[in-house]
C-alpha positions as CSV (number, residue, x, y, z in Angstrom):
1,X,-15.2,-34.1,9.2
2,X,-15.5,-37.9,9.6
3,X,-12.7,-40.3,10.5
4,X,-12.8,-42.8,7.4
5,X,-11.2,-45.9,8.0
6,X,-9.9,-47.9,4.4
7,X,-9.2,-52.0,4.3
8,X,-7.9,-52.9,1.2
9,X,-7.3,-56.9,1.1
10,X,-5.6,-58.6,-2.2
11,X,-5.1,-62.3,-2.1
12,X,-3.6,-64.7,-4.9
13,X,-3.8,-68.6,-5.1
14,X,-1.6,-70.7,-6.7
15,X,-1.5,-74.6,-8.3
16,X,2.0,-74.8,-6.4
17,X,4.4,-72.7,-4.7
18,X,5.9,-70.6,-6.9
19,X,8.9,-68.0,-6.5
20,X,7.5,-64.3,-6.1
21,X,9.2,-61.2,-8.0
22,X,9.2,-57.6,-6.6
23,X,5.6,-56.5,-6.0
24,X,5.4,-52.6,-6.6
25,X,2.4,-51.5,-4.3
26,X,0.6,-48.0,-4.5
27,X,-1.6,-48.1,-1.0
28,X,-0.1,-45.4,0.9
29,X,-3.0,-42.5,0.5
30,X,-1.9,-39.4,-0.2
31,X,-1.5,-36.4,2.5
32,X,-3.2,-32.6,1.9
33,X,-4.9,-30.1,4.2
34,X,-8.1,-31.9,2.9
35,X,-7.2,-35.6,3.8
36,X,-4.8,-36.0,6.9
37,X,-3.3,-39.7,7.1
38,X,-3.8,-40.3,10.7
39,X,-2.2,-43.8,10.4
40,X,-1.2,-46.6,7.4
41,X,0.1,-50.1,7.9
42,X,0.4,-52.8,5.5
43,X,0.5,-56.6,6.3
44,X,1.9,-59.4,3.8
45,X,1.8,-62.7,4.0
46,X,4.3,-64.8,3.3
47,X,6.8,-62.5,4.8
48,X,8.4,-59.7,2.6
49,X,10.8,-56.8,2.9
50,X,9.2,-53.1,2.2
51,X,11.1,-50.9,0.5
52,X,9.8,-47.7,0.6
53,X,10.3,-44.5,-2.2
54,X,8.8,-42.0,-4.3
55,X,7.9,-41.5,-7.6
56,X,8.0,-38.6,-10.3
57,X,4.7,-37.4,-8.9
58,X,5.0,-37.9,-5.5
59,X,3.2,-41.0,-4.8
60,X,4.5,-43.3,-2.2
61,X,5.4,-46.5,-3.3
62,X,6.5,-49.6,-1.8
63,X,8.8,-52.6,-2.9
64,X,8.2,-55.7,-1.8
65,X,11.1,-58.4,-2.2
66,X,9.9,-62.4,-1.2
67,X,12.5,-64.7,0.1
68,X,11.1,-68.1,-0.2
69,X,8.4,-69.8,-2.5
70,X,4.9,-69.4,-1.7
71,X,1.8,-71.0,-2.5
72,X,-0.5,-67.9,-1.8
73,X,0.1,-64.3,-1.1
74,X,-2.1,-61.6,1.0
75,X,-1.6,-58.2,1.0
76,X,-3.6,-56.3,3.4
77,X,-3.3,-52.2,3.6
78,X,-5.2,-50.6,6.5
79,X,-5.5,-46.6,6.8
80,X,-6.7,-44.0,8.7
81,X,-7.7,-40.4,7.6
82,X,-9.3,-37.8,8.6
83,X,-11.6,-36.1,5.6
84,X,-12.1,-32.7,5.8
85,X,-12.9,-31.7,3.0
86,X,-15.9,-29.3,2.5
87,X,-18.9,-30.7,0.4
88,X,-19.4,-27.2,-1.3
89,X,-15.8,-26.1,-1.7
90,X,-15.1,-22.6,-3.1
91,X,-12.2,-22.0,-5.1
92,X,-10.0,-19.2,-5.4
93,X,-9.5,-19.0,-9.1
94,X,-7.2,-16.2,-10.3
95,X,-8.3,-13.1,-12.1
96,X,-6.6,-14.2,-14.9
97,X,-8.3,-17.7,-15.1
98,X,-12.0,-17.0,-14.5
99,X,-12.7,-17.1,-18.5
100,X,-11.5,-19.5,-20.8
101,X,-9.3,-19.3,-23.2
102,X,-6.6,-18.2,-20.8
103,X,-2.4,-18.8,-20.7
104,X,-0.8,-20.5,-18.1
105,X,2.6,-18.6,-16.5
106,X,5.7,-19.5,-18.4
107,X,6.5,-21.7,-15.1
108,X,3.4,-23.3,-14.7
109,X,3.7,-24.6,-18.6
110,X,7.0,-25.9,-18.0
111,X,6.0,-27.6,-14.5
112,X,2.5,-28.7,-16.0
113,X,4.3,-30.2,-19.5
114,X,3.0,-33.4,-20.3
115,X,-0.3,-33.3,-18.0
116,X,-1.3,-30.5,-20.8
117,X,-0.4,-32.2,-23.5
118,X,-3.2,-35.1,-25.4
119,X,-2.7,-38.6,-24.7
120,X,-4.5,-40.0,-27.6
121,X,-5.1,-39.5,-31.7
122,X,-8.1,-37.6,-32.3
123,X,-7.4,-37.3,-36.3
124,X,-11.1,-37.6,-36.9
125,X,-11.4,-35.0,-34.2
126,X,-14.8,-36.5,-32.5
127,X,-13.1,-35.7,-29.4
128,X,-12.8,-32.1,-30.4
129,X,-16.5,-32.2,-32.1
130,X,-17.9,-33.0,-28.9
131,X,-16.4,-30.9,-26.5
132,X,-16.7,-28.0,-28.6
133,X,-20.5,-28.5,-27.8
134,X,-19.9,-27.6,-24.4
135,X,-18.2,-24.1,-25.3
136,X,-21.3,-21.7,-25.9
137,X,-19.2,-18.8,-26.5
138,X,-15.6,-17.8,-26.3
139,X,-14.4,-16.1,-23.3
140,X,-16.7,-18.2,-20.9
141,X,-16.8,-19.3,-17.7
142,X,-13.9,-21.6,-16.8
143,X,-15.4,-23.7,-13.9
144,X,-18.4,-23.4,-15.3
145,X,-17.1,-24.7,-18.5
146,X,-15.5,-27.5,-16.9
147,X,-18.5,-28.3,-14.6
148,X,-20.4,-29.2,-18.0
149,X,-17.9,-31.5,-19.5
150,X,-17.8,-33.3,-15.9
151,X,-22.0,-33.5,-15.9
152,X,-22.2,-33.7,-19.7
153,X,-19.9,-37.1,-19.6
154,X,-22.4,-39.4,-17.2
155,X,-25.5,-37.5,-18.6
156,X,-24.5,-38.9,-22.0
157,X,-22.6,-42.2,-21.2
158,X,-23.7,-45.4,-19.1
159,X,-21.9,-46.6,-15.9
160,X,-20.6,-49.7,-16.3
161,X,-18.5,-51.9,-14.3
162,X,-15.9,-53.6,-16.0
163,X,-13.5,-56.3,-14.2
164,X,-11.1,-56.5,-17.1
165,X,-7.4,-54.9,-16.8
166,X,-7.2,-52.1,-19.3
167,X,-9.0,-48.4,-20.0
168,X,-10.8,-47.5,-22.9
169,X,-9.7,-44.4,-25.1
170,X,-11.4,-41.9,-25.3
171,X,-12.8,-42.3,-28.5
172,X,-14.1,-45.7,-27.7
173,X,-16.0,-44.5,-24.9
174,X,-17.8,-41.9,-26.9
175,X,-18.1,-44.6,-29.9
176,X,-19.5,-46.9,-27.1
177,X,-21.8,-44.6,-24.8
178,X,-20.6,-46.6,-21.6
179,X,-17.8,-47.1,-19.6
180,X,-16.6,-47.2,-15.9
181,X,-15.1,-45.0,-13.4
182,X,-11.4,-45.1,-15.1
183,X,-13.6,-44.6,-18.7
184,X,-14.8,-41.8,-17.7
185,X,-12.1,-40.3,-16.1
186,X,-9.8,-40.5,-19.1
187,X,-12.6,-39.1,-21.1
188,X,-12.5,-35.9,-19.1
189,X,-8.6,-35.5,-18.6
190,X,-8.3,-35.9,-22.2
191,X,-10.8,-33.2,-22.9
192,X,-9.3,-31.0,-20.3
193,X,-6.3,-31.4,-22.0
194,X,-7.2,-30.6,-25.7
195,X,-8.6,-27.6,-24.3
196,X,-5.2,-26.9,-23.3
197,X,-5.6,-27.4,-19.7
198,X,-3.5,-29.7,-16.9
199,X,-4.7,-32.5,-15.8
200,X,-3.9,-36.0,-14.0
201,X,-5.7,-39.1,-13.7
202,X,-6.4,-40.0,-9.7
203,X,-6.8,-43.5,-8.3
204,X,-8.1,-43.9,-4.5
205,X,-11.1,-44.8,-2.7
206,X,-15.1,-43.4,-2.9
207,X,-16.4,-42.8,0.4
208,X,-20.1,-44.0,0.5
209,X,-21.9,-44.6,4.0
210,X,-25.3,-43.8,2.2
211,X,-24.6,-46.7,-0.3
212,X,-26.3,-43.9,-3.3
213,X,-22.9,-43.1,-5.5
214,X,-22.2,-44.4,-8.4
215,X,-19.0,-47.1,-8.5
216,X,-19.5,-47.9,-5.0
217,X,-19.4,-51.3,-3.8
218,X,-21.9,-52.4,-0.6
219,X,-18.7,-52.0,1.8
220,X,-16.4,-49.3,-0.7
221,X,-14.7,-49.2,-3.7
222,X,-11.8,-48.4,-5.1
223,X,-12.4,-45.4,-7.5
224,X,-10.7,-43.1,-10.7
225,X,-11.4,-39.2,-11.1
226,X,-9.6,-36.4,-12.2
227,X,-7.5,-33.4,-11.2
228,X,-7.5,-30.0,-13.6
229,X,-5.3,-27.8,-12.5
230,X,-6.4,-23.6,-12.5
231,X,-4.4,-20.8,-11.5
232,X,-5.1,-19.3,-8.0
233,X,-7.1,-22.6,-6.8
234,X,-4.4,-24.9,-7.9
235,X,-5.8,-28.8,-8.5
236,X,-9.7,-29.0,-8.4
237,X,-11.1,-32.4,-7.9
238,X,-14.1,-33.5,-10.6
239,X,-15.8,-37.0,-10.5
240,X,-17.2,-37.6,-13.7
241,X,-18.6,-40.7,-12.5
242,X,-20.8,-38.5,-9.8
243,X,-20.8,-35.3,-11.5
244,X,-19.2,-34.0,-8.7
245,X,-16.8,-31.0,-8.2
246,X,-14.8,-31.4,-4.8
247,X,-13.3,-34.2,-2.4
248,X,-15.1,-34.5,0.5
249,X,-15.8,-38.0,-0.2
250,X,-12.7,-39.2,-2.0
251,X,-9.6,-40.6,-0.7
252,X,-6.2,-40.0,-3.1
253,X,-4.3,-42.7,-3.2
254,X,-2.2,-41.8,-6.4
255,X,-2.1,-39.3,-9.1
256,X,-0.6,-40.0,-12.7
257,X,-0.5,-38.7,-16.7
258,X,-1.8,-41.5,-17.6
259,X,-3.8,-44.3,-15.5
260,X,-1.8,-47.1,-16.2
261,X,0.7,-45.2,-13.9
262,X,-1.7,-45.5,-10.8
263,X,-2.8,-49.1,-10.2
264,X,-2.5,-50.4,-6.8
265,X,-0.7,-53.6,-7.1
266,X,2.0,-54.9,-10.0
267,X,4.3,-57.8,-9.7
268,X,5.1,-60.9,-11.2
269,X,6.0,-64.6,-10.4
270,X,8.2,-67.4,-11.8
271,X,6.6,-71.1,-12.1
272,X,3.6,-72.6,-15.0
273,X,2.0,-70.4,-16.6
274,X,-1.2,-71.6,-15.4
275,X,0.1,-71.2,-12.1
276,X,-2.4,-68.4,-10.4
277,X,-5.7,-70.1,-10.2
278,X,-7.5,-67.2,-7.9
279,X,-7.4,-63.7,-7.1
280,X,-9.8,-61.4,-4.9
281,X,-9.8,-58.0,-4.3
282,X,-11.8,-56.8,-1.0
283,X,-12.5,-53.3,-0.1
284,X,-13.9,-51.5,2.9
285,X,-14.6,-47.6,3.0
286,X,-16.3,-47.0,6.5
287,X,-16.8,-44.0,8.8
């Protein structure tokens, strides 16, 4: 059960001070019996005010308000957790929900609602044409059917790493045969979903002392799985990325329909266009 320790350091630049709008910042990682938040600060320089809140899903979010102009802006979050989360978890899955197909309760349908429903066109249906070749037989395994799409997804794509904003569809990253961490995780909540399952897209950090994982960074890296949710065990953590099944080295940070919902840091400034002239994004994941 190690004590994981998370720095997470944005910085901008700018050609002159400019006036800062409300920055909307998802840092605070999320609290289970599997991740206890032992402490959390953030730091921002020039001085802000935090506003703190909620969202629909219950990710803590932060507003921060700037009083004066500012020629640069850090933002430095710092946490604590303790990871207990076992590396070969078993999950209680509900009579009902060991084989696939299977119905959801009339209250977890309504609760689940759009995290069931596709987020993307599939008229062609390659989506559906390729996960049906991971469903031998119908009934089948549920976890195990699951466990394939996770594996088959980095078996049959390559890892890329991709600075740009934005996430590919799903179709594009099957058209391409390469993505990154976000790619991949779309891929698979999508395909949980046109199998009529729940899922939401997860942003947080990888924990990596080994330095052997895929998407990590020499220090850590900030990371995008997914969470498909089956009666009895409730949400079960995959990692397409690391065709992995479990969380013992992930920190949640935020979890969302759709991953545009989930990034760290938003905002916006008033001043040139051509203002910004630098930002860096540092991250630390250490025992």
């Amino acid at each position: 059960m190690p004590i994981v320790t998370v720095t997470h350091r944005t910085t901008y630049a700018y050609r002159q001070p400019v006036m800062l709008g409300p920055h909307r910042l998802m840092l605070r990682p999320r609290e289970s019996p599997e991740h206890r938040l032992i402490l959390h600060d953030i730091d921002i320089l020039p001085r802000a005010d935090l506003a703190w809140s909620q969202d629909v899903a219950g990710n803590s979010i932060a507003i921060a308000t700037f009083p004066i102009p500012t020629d640069s802006l850090m933002i430095e979050s710092r946490a604590k957790i303790d990871l207990s989360a076992p590396a070969w978890p078993v999950f209680p899955i509900a009579a009902t929900a060991i084989e696939y197909p299977f119905l959801y309760s009339d209250d977890e349908w309504t609760d689940l609602g759009a995290l069931t429903r596709p987020q993307f066109e599939d008229n062609e249906r390659l989506l559906a044409t390729w996960i049906e070749g991971f469903v031998l037989h119908r009934p089948t395994d549920t976890l195990s059917l699951l466990k394939d799409i996770n594996t088959g997804i980095a078996a049959q794509m390559s890892y890329e790493i991709r600075e740009s904003e934005g996430t590919q569809s799903p179709l594009q990253t099957l058209r391409r045969g390469q993505g990154s961490c976000r790619d991949f995780a779309v891929l698979l909540a999508e395909s949980a979903r046109a199998l009529g399952l729940g899922a939401r897209l997860v942003s947080g950090y990888l924990f990596d002392p080994g330095r052997v994982l895929i998407g990590s960074g020499d220090c850590g890296s900030t990371h995008a799985w997914v969470e498909i949710y089956i009666p009895g065990a409730g949400w079960i953590t995959f990692d397409p990325t690391n065709q992995s099944v479990g969380s013992s080295n992930l920190v949640p940070v935020a979890v969302a329909r759709d991953i545009r919902q989930a990034v760290p840091i938003s905002g916006s400034f008033s001043g040139s266009p051509d203002a910004l002239v630098d930002m860096t994004v540092e991250v630390n994941v250490a025992a």
